[in-house]
N, C-alpha and C positions, 0 to 999 in steps of 0.2 A: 232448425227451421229456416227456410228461404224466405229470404222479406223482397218482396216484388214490387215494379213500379209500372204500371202502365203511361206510355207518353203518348197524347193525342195530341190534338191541335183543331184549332175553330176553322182552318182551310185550309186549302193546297197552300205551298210553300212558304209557309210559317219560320222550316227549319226544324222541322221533327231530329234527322236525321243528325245535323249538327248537334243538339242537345243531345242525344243517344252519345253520340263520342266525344263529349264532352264529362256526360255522365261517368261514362265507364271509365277512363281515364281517373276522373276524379275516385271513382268506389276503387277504383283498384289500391290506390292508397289505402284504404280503410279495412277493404275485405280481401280474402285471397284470394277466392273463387267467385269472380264476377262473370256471369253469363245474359245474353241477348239469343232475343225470338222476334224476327218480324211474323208473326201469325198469318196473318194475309198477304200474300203476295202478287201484285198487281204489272209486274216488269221483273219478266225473268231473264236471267243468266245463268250461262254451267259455269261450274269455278269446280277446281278439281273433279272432274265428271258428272256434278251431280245438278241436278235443274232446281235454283232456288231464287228466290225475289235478289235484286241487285244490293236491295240494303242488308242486306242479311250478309252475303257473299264478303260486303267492304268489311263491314265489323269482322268478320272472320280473319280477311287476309290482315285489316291493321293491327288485329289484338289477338293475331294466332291463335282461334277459337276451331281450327281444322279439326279437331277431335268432335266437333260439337254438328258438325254442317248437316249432319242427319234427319237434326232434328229444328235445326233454326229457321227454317222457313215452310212450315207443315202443308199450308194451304196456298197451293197456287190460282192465279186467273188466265191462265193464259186465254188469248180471242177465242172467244165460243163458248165459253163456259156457261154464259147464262141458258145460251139455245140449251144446251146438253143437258143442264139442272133442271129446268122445263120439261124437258121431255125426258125426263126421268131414268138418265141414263144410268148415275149412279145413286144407291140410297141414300133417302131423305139426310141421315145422321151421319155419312160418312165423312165428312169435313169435321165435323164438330169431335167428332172421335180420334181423328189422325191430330187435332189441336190440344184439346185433352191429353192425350199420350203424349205428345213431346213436351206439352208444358210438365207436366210430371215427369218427365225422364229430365229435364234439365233442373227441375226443383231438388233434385238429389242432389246433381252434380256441382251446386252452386250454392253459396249463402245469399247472395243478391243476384235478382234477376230483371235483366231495363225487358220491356215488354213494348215493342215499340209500331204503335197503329198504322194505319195506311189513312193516304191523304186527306178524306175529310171522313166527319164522323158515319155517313153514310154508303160508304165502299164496304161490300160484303154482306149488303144489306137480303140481296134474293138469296143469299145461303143462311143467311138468321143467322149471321156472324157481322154486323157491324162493331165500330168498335166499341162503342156502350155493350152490346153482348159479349164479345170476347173480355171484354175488362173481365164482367159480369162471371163469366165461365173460368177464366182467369184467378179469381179470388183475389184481385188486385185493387187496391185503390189509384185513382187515374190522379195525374199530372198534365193537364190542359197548356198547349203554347199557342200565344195568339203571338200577332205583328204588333208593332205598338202604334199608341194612340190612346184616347181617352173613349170618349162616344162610340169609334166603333168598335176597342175593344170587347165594351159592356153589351152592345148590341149582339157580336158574335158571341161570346161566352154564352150568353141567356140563352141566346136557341140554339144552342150546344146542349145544356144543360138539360133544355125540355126532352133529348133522346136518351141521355143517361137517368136521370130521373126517372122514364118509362121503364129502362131495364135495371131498374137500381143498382145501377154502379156507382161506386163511389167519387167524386171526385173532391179530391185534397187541395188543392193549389192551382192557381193560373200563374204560368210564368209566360212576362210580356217580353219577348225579343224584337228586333231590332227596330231598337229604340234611337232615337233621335239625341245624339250627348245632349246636348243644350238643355233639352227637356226632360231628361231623365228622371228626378227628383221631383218634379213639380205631375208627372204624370203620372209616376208611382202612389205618390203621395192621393190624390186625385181617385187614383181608381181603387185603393184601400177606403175610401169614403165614400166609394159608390157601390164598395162590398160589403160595407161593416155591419149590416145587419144579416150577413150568412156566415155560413161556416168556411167559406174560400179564404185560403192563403194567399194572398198577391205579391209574386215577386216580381225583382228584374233580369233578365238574362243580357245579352248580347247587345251593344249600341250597333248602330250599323254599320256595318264594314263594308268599301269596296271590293278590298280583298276576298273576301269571303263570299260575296255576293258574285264576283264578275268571275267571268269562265276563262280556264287556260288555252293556249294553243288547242292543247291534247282534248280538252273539252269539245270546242270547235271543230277539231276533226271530225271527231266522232258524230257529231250535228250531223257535218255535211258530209261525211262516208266516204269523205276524199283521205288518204295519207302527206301528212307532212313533208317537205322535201328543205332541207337546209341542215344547218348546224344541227344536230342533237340536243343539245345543252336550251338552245329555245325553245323547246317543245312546254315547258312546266310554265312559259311566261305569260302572268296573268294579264288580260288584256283590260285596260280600263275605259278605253275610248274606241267604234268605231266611226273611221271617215270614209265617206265614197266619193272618192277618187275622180269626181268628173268635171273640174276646172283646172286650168293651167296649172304643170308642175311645179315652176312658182309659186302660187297660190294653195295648193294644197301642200305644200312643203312648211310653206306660212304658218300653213293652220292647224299642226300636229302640235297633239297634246301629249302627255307623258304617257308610255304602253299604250299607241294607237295602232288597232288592226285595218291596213287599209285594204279598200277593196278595189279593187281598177278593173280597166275589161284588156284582155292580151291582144289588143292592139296597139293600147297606148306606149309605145315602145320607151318613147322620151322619159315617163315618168316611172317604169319600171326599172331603166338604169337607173335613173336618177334616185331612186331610192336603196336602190341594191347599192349604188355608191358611195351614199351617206351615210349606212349601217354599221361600217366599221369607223364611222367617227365619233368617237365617245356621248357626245353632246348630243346626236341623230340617236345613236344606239338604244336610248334612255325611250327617247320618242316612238320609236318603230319598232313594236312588237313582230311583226309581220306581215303576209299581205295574202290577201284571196285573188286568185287571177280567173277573172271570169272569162265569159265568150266565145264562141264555138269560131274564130279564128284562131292561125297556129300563132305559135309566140316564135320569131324571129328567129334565126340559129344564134347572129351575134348577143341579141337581147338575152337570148337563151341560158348563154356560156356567159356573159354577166352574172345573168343571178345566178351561175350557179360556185362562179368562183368567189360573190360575195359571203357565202355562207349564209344568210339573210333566210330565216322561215318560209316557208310559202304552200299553199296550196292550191292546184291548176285544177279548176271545176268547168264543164261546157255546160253551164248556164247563164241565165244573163246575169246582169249584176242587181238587178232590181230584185233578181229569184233571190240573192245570197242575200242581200241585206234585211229584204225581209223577214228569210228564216231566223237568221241572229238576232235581228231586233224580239221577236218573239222567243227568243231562246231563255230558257230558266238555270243556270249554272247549278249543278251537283259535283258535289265532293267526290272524288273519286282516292282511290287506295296510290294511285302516281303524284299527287296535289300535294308534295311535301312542304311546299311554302304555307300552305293553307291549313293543314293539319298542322305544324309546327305554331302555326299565331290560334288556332283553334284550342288546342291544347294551351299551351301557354297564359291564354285571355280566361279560359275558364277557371285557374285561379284565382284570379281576380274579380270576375261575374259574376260566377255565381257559387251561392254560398251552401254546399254541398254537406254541411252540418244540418243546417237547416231541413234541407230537403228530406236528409234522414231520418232527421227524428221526426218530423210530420207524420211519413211514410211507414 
């Protein structure tokens, strides 16, 4: 028999996704056959020909699940879907049928199955597939991941709870991720006292990582839809700081912190050498992830042939810089299956995090 785990989460970027391959990593020590479904899929990609949610696609290519990808991502959203469901283009039941069938077809396949929800618990809600009902349809008991903190953990859990509760899903456990080290122990502790008269398990997952949180080059690109140009080798480097570039090269030289992306506009001729020159100097190296070159002027021939013989990252975007710093500031960093730094301390820390015995035998 498959023993299954549904993973939700109280919001968007909780970390569903990090938990999920954290998970399976860890089951796969214990079981042989561990299998993943994102059920709903709200951001699609083709990965070996076929059109499937982007989370579903990662788990396949990290954990070689290619034999499975038929059925790991049943129901799509792509834009329109609501008008179409509306206007009755396909039968009421046919979502709920094509999720049904792959959950059963991977229930064969597997002794444990991560079951892994979409961003908050209300997605999929005009197909009467949120994730309370898919749990629900599922015959899963749910695994809730909030962010940490104390008050508004318990705030989101509770009206969380109010939509599972309506579709009697079960939920087993809140696991609180990234958590603040300092306060780990005092917050755990805390919100076990603010559970104790339900049946909720409170654990802890993940303290917060930069690493884990801040996006790579390759991340980046993909933002802004520009291609990387420089070394190869710094496409994976995670970016911890960025600077925008619009005080003396001095000055902004000054002010570089460790793995900072800077942004400048391709005029600033002085301070694009100026950093393409520092880059192969150990002590700058450390500093200088790379750089966005904005501005709808050209970049100099000589400036040019600088950056390109420093090897130094970059990518050359004609917008302004106000437009770049913006998007990245609102940028939310995802794992990707290239993120080998990331998935190696991902893996690695979840031995340590979290306690996957536990989780088991709840489950």
């Amino acid at each position: 028999m498959c023993k299954k785990i549904f993973i939700a989460a109280t919001g968007q970027h909780t970390g569903k996704t990090t938990i999920s391959i954290s998970l399976m990593h860890l089951a796969q020590k214990k079981y042989q056959r561990v299998g993943f479904i994102k059920p709903i899929g709200p951001k699609c990609v083709t990965y070996h020909g076929i059109t499937m949610d982007m989370d579903a696609s990662l788990m396949a290519s990290i954990y070689g699940l290619d034999k499975d990808i038929r059925y790991m991502s049943p129901v799509l959203l792509p834009k329109g879907t609501t008008k179409r469901f509306l206007d009755r283009e396909f039968p009421v039941d046919y979502q709920k049928e094509l999720l049904v069938t792959a959950i059963k077809e991977l229930e064969q396949r597997h002794d444990l199955l991560i079951i892994e929800g979409s961003g908050h618990g209300g997605v999929g809600s005009i197909l009467g597939l949120n994730n309370a009902q898919v749990a629900r349809l599922a015959d899963s008991p749910v695994l809730m991941i909030s962010n940490g903190g104390i008050g508004n953990v318990v705030d989101s859990v509770e009206l969380n709870l109010a939509l599972y509760e309506k579709h009697q899903a079960d939920v087993r456990m809140v696991l609180v991720n990234k958590i603040i080290p300092e306060k780990r122990e005092t917050a755990i502790a805390y919100l076990r006292t603010a559970f104790s008269g339900t049946d909720l398990q409170i654990a802890g997952a993940f303290d917060y990582s930069p690493i884990l949180a801040n996006p790579t080059l390759q991340n980046i690109s993909r933002l802004l839809k520009h291609p990387i140009h420089g070394a190869p080798e710094g496409r994976n480097r995670i970016v911890h700081h960025i600077h925008l570039g619009a005080a003396s090269s001095q000055t902004v030289i000054d002010h570089l912190m460790g793995s900072t992306l800077l942004i400048t506009t391709s005029s600033r001729d002085e301070l694009l050498v100026t950093a393409s020159s520092l880059y192969n100097i150990p002590a700058y190296r450390d500093k200088i992830a790379g750089l966005v070159i904005a501005g709808h002027s050209p970049v100099s021939d000589i400036t040019q042939s600088i950056l390109d013989e420093s090897g130094i990252p970059y990518l050359r975007i004609h917008k302004s810089t106000a437009e770049v710093y913006s998007a990245l500031l609102d940028h939310v960093s995802k794992i990707t299956a290239e993120d080998t730094e990331k998935l190696d301390l991902l893996r690695s820390s979840a031995e340590s995090y979290i306690d996957f015995d536990e989780i088991d035998l709840l489950f």
